[in-house]
N, C-alpha and C positions, 0 to 999 in steps of 0.2 A: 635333688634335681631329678629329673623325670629319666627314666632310663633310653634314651634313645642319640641319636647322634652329636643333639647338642649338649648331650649331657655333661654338667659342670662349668656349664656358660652360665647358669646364676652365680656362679662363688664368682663374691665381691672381690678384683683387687684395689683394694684400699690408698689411694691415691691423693691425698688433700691439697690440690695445689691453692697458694695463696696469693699468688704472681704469676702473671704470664710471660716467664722469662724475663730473665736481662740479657737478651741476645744483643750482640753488638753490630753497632754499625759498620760488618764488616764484609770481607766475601763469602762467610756462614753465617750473615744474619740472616733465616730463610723464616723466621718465624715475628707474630710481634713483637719490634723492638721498642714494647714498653713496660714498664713498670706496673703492675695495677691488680687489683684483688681478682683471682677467676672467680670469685664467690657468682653465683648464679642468682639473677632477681629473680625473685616469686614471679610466676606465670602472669597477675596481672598485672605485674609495674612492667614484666617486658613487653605484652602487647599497647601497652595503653602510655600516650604521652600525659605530661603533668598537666597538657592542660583539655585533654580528656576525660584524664581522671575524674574531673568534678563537674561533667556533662551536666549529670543529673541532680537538681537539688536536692542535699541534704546526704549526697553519696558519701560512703564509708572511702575517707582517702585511700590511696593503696601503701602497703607498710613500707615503713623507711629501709632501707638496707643497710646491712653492720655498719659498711664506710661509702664513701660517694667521693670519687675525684672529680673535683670540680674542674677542673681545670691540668689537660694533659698534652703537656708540648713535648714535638720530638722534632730535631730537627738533625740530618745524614747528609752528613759533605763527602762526596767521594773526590778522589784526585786523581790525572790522567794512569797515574800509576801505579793503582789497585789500593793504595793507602785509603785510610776516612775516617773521620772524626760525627761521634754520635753524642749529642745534649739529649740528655729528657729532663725536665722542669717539671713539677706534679706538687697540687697541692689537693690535700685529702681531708674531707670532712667527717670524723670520728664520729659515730651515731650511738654505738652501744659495745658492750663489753666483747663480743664478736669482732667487733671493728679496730678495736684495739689490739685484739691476739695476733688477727689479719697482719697489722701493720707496726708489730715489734718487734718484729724482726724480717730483716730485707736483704735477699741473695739477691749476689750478679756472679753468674758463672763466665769466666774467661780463659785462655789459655797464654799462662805469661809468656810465650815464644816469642810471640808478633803481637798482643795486644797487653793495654794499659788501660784499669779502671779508678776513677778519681770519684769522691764524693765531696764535693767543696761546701754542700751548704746542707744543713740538716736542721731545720729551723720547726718550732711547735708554737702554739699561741693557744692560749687558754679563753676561754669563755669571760673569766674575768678584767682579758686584756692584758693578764703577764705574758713573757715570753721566755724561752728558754731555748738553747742551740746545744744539738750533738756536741760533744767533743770527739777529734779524730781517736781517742785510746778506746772508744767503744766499736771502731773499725778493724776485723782481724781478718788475715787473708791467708786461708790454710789451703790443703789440698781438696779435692771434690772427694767426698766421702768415698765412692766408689775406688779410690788409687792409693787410698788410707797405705794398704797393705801391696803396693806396685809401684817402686817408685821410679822406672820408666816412664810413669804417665803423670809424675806429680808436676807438669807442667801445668796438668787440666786444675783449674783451680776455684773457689769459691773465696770472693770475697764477702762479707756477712757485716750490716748492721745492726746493730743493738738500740735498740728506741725504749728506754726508759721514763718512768713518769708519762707516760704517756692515757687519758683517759676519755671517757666521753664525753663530747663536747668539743674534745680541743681540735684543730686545723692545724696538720704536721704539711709542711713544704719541705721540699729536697728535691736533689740536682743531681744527674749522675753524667756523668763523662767518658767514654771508653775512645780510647784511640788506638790506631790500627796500622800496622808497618813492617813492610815485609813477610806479609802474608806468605808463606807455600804455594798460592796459588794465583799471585800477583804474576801481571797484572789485569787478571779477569776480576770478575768482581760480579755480587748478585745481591738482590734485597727482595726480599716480601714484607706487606704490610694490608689488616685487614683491622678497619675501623672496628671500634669496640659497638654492637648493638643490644647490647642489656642492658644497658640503661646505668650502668656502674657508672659510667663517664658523661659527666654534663656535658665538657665543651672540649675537642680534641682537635687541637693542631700540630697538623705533618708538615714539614718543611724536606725536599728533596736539592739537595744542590750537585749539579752536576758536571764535572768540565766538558764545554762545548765540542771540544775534540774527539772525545767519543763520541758520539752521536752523528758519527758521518763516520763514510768505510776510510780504511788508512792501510796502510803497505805494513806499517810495524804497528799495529794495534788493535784488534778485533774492536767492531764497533758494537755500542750498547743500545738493547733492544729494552723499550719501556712500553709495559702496557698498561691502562687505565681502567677500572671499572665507569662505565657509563651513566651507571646511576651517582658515582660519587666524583663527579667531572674537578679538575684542579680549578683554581681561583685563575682565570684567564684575562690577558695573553699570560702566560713563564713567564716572568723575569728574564731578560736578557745582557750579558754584558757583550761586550766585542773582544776582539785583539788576540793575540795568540795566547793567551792564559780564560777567554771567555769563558765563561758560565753559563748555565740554564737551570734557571732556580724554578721549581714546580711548587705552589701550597695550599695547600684544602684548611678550611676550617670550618668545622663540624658540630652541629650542635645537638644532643641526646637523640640518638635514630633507634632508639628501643621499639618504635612502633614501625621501622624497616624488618622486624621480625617475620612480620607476615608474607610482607612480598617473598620472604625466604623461605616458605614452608618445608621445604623438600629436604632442607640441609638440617640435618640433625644435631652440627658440632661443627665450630669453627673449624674444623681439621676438615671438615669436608667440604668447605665453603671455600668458593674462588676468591684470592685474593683481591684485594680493591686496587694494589700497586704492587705489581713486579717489574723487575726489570735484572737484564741479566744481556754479558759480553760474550758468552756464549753461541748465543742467537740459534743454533739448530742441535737436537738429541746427539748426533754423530759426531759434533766437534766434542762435547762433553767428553764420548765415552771414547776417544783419544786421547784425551788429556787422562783419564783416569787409568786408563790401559797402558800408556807410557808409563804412569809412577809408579804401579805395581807390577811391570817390567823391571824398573829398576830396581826394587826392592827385591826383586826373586835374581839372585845371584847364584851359582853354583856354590857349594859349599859342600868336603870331605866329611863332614860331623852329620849333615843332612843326609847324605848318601848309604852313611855306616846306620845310619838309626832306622832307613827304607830297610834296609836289608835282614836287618836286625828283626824288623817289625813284619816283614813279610813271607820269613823264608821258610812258613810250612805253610802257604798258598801256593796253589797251582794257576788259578785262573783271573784276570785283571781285575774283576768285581771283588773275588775272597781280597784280592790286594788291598784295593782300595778300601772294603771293610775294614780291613784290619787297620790301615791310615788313620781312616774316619774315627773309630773307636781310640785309638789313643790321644790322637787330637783335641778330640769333643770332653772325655771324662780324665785327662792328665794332666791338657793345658788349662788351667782354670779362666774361664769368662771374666774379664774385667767392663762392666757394664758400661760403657759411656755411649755417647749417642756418635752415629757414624765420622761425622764431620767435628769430632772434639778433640781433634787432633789434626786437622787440616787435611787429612789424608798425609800426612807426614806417618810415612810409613817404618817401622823395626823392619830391619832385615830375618829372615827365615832363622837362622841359624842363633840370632841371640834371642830370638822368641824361645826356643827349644832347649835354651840353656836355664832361663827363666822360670819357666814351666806359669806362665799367666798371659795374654794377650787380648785386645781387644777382639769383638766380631770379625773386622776387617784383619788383624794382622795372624787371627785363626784360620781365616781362610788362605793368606798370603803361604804361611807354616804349611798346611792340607796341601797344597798348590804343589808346593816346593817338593815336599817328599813324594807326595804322586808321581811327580818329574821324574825324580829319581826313579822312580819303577816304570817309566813311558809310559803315564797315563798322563793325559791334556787335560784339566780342568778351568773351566772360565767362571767367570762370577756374574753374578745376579743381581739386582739393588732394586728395591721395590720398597712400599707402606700398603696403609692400608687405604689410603685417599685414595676414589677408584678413577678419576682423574690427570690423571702424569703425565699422559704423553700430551696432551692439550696444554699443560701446562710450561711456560719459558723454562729453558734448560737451567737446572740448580742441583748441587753437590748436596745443597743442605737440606731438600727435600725427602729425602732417604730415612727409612728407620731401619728397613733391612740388610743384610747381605747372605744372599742363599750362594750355594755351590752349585753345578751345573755340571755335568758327566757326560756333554753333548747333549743330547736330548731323552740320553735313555732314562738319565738319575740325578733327581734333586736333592740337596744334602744340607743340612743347617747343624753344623757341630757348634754354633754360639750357645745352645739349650743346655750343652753338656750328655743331657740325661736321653736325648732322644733316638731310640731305635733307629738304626741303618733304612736310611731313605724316609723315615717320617717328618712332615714338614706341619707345623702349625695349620687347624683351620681356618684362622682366620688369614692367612695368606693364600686360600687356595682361590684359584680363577682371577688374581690381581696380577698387574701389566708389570713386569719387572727390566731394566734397562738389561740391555746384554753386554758385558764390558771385554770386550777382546777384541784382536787385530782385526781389522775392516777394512779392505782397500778399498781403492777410488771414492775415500773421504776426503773431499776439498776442505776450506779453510772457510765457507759460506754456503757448504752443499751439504744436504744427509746421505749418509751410506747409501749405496746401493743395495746395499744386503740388510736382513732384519735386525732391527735395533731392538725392539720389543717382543715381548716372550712372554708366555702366559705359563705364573707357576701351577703345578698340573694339581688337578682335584682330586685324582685317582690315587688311596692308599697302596705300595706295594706291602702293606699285611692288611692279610683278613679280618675285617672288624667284627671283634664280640666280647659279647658282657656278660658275665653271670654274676648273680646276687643269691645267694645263701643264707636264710635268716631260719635262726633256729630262739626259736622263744618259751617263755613258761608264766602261764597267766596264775597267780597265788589266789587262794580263798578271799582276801580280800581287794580282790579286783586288778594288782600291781600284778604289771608287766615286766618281766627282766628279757632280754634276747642281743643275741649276737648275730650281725650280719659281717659277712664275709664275701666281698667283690675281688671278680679275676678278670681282669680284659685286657686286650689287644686291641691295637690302632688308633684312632682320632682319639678315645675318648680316655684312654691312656696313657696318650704322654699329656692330657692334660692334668690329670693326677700326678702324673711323676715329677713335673714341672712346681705344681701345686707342694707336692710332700720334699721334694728338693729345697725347694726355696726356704720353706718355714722350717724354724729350729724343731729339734724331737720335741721339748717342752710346748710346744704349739701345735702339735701331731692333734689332742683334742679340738681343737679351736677348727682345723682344717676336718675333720672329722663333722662337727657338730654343723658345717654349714653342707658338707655332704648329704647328715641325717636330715635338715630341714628343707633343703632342695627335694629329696628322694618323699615328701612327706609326711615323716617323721617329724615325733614333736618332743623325744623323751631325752632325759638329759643323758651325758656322755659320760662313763666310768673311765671305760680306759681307751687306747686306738693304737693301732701298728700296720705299720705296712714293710713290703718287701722292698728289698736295697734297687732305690731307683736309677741305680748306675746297673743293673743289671740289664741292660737291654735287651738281652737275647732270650728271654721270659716273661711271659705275662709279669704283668703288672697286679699286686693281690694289695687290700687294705681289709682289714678287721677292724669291728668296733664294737664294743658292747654298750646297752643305753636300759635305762630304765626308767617306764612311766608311773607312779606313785599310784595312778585311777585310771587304768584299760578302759574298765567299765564298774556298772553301780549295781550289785545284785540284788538290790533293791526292786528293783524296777524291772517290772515283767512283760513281754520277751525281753531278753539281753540279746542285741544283735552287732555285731562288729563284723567289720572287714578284712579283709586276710591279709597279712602284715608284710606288705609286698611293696616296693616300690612304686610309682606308676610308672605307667610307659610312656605317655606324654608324647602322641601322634603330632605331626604336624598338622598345624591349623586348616580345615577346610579353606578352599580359594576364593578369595573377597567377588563377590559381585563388578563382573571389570563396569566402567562408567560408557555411559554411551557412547558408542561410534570405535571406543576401545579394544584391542584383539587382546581377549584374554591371556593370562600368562599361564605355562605349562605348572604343573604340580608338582615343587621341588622336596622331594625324600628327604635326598642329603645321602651322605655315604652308605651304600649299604651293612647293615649292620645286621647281626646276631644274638639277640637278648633272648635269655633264659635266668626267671626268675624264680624262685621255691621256698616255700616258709615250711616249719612244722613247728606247729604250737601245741605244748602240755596243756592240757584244763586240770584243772582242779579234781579231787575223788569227787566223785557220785556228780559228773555234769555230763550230760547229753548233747549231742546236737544234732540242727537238721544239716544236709550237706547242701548248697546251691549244684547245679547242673552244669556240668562242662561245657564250652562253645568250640566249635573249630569251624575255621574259614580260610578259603583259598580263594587268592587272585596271583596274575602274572606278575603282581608289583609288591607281592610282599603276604606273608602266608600267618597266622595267628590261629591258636590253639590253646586250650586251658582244662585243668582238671583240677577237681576237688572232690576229698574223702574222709572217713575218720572212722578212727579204730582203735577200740582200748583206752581212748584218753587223749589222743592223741590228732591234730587237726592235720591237712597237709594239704596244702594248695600249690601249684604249678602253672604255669603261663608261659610261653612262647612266643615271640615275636620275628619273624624274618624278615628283612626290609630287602629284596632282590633288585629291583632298578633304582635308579637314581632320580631319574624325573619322567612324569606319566603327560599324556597330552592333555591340554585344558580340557576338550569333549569327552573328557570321561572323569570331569568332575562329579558326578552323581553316582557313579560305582565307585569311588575312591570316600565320598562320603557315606554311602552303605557301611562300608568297611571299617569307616572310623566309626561309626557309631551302635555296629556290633564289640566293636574289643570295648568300647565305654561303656556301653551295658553290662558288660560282662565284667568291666572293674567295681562296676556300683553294686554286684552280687555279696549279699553277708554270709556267713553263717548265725543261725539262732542258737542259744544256747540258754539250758535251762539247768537249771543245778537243785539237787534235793537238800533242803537244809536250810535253802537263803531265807531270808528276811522276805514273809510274805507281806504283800502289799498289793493295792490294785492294779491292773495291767496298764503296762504302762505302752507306747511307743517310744523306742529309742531312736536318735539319729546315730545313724553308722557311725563308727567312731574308728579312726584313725593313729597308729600307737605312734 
């Protein structure tokens, strides 16, 4: 990865969803409540319908996908009393060996407190016209992986089927059933739902059933707010019943809208796409964050173990931040993270004090624990809840929208101890400048009005540490052309705790693997011997990782000049600013945090090799400063580079000095050295391309 602020935003996390949820039809269904492959169609079957496809005569059809549900019913009954029962009906047509892996095996994540998952029919048909049906013992309902080792949370559960004999050709049907009662958060209640448009889905029908008594205001019942995407209007009028038990039945039926892709240009991922159907009893952001402020009110109880363990933890601090560090730090790397998603527990909250006896707790019940002992030292802490969808507040009030929960210091200090690993006050980049709820006491919140005061908070973009990076690469080029070298990174701030995050997560046995995708980002192409990094619970020091690699053929001393590149990372500026479109106000030139990179090679050559040296650059602007030097002596090569990035974002009218700038440091990357060795294998002059180890 290129050394600059995004650095380590190529390393892949490896994600293969197969399903898009078995969320239930419940008051945390906020995602789709269906069934069905995420597999992604190839670019032309999403923009192009089937019967565009073959416009043109004699056109190459566009290729089939692993599986194709033909047909995907979901139909959500809610009940005046936050209860509801969810069908999904899906029959899938099996295309290729893909399609089968896809769909042999089927999660539905639920939480047995309040809800119940049924699969009554699990039915397959073969090409030949045999058939064959699931048996319920290929049905097992364990805990969700992540509570394996917490069993506080083994309510969070995964029920899994098993679809054997299963192959291409054949058309597998199946039925799932979740019902829902007693909810924690009854009787509110909230639903998302965004039609599938890649084309995986031939024909989808939504069924909404809703009791008619919500949907009008009531003394004892928040009424239910539904909105509709315009483009995907319901089958009209609703369904109507009467009489004090009446319904309002809403139903869309859909047919493949893969070539609705385009109208949607802008939206890169269903997670950033407005849904087609929400609706939520909520109705405004300020009744939410009462409701949410109330239940982690209750859950924050005084408690004498709480108290004794403040004091314990605080009593060589003098001043309320050393306090609260020192809170923060045992929190984040003593209570262990148990990964669920915010609302997988209804917001059914542990009390402080049996978190602390446990020593494991989710996001939410880390911060509840952080919260509590703060207390105890009279520090006030409020919480945060935010994603990455940049969208939220436009969006109908929903619990289950949330991926995050930050900690909040007032205003002065952001805190995320769910990482474990991460420095006092570092917060993830990809959370920075996104709309986060504020969850504490708000007066003059009515029961149909938003606060008076701010609901929304922006998590801050500014690191409290200095950001910088240095790279260390010491190498030794052999007579036959193999490279051996070790590089050695030391950084502070954004682009450090995405490493330590990175080297946390994956086993030491995997230290290579997280290493080698480091060497191939930083453009590097040689294989990976060994790799080590520093104890990523150490937060209060840089962050350092080692790796040693070697390339088998540097270069070919065959071939005359031999010129290669000095065995440096790049630095990898941000891209010059796209030409804005007519009538457009250009956008300013975003840096990103400012950073500090300092990179350095020294490479052995071989006896009796020579070289020329390239010429040093140095450039100065108010937005970020670049310098470089190169020399060689005895044997030995050495190259040096500098990078400062000082502001954060420069104004669009000085796009053409900002591109000056980049296009002096890439000059000055594209510099080789030549090198000529007494001895080699003469042959006729050759040119080389620069070559990269």
């Amino acid at each position: 990865m290129k050394a600059t602020r995004a650095f380590l935003s190529a390393i892949p996390v490896v994600a293969i969803l197969c399903f898009l949820g078995a969320s239930t039809a419940s008051p945390r269904l906020a995602q789709d409540a269906t069934q069905k492959p995420a597999e992604k169609a190839p670019e032309k079957a999403q923009d192009k319908g089937p019967e565009k496809s073959q416009e043109k005569a004699g056109a190459k059809p566009a290729p089939k996908l692993p599986a194709e549900i033909e047909l995907l019913e979901t139909s959500v009954r809610f009940e005046a009393d936050g209860s509801s029962r969810k069908e999904v009906h899906a029959r899938v047509k099996i295309n290729d060996e893909l399609g089968v892996r896809q769909f042999a095996h089927l999660n539905f994540d639920f939480n047995r407190t309040f809800e119940q998952v049924e699969i009554p029919l699990v039915h397959i048909t073969h090409p030949s016209g045999g058939t064959a049906d699931v048996l319920p013992s290929a049905i097992t309902d364990n805990p969700n992986p992540a509570v394996v080792n917490a069993p506080a949370y083994q309510d969070v559960r995964v029920k899994s089927l098993r679809i054997l004999g299963l192959e291409p050709g054949d058309s597998l049907e199946y039925r799932v059933v979740t019902t829902v009662s007693h909810h924690p958060l009854a009787p509110d209640f909230w639903l998302e739902h965004t039609f599938d448009r890649t084309g995986v889905v031939i024909t989808e029908i939504f069924v909404v059933d809703l009791p008619a008594s919500r949907l009008v205001d009531s003394p004892n019942l928040r009424r239910v707010e539904l909105q509709i995407n315009p483009a995907t209007p319901a089958e009209t009028p609703p369904a109507t019943t009467s009489g004090a038990t009446g319904r309002r039945i809403y139903r869309w039926r859909l047919q493949h809208l893969g070539s609705a892709k385009k109208q949607n240009a802008e939206a890169s991922s269903d997670e950033y796409q407005k849904p087609d159907i929400e609706l939520s009893s909520y109705i405004v952001w300020g009744v939410l964050t009462e409701t949410l402020n109330e239940l982690f009110d209750a859950a924050h109880q005084a408690n004498s173990s709480l108290s004794d363990k403040a004091i314990e933890l605080t009593k060589t601090s003098t001043t309320q931040q050393q306090k609260l560090e020192s809170l923060y730090d045992f929190v984040s790397k003593k209570i262990s993270t148990v990964d669920l998603p915010l609302d997988a527990t209804a917001f059914r909250l542990r009390p402080p004090a049996e978190t602390l006896a446990s020593g494991y707790a989710t996001p939410v019940d880390k911060f509840l624990l952080l919260a509590a002992l703060a207390s105890s030292s009279g520090i006030h802490l409020d919480a945060a809840l935010t994603r990455l969808a940049p969208d939220l507040p436009a969006r109908l009030p929903n619990p289950s929208l949330f991926t995050h929960i930050l900690t909040m210091w007032g205003s002065q200090l952001w805190l995320d101890p769910a990482l474990e690993v991460a420095p006092f006050g570092l917060l993830s980049t990809a959370l920075h400048g996104k709309q986060a709820l504020w969850v504490r006491k708000f007066p003059d919140c009515g029961p149909t009005a938003d606060c008076a005061f701010p609901i929304w908070v922006t998590v801050p973009t500014e690191s409290p540490l200095a950001a910088s990076q240095k790279v260390q690469v010491n190498g030794t080029l052999g007579p036959d052309g193999k490279l051996t070298a070790r590089a050695h990174y030391t950084m502070r701030g954004d682009n450090e705790l995405l490493l330590r995050v990175a080297f946390h997560q994956a086993p030491k046995k995997d230290w290579k693997n997280v290493a080698q995708l480091l060497e191939l980002s930083d453009g590097f192409r040689g294989k990976i011997l060994s790799a080590t990094a520093s104890d990523p619970y150490a937060t209060n020091e840089p962050f350092s990782v080692e790796y040693e690699l070697e390339l088998p053929k540097l270069v070919d001393w065959s071939k005359k000049p031999v010129r290669i590149s000095a065995i440096l990372p790049l630095l990898g500026l941000p891209d010059p600013p796209a030409k804005p479109s007519p009538g457009a106000t250009a956008s300013p030139i975003d840096l990103g945090t400012p950073l500090d990179i300092e990179v350095s090679a020294t490479l052995h050559l071989p006896d009796g090799t020579t070289a020329h040296i390239p010429t040093g650059t140095s450039v100065e602007r108010d937005f970020a400063t670049y310098s470089s030097k190169y020399s060689g002596k005895d044997g030995t090569l050495t190259a040096t580079r500098h990078l400062n990035f000082i502001l954060r974002q420069i104004p669009a009218d000085r796009a053409a000095d900002y591109n000056a700038f980049l296009r002096t440091v890439q000059n000055d990357e594209s510099q080789v050295f030549t090198l000529e060795r007494a001895g080699a294998d003469a042959t006729p002059p050759a040119t080389t391309t620069p070559q990269k180890p």
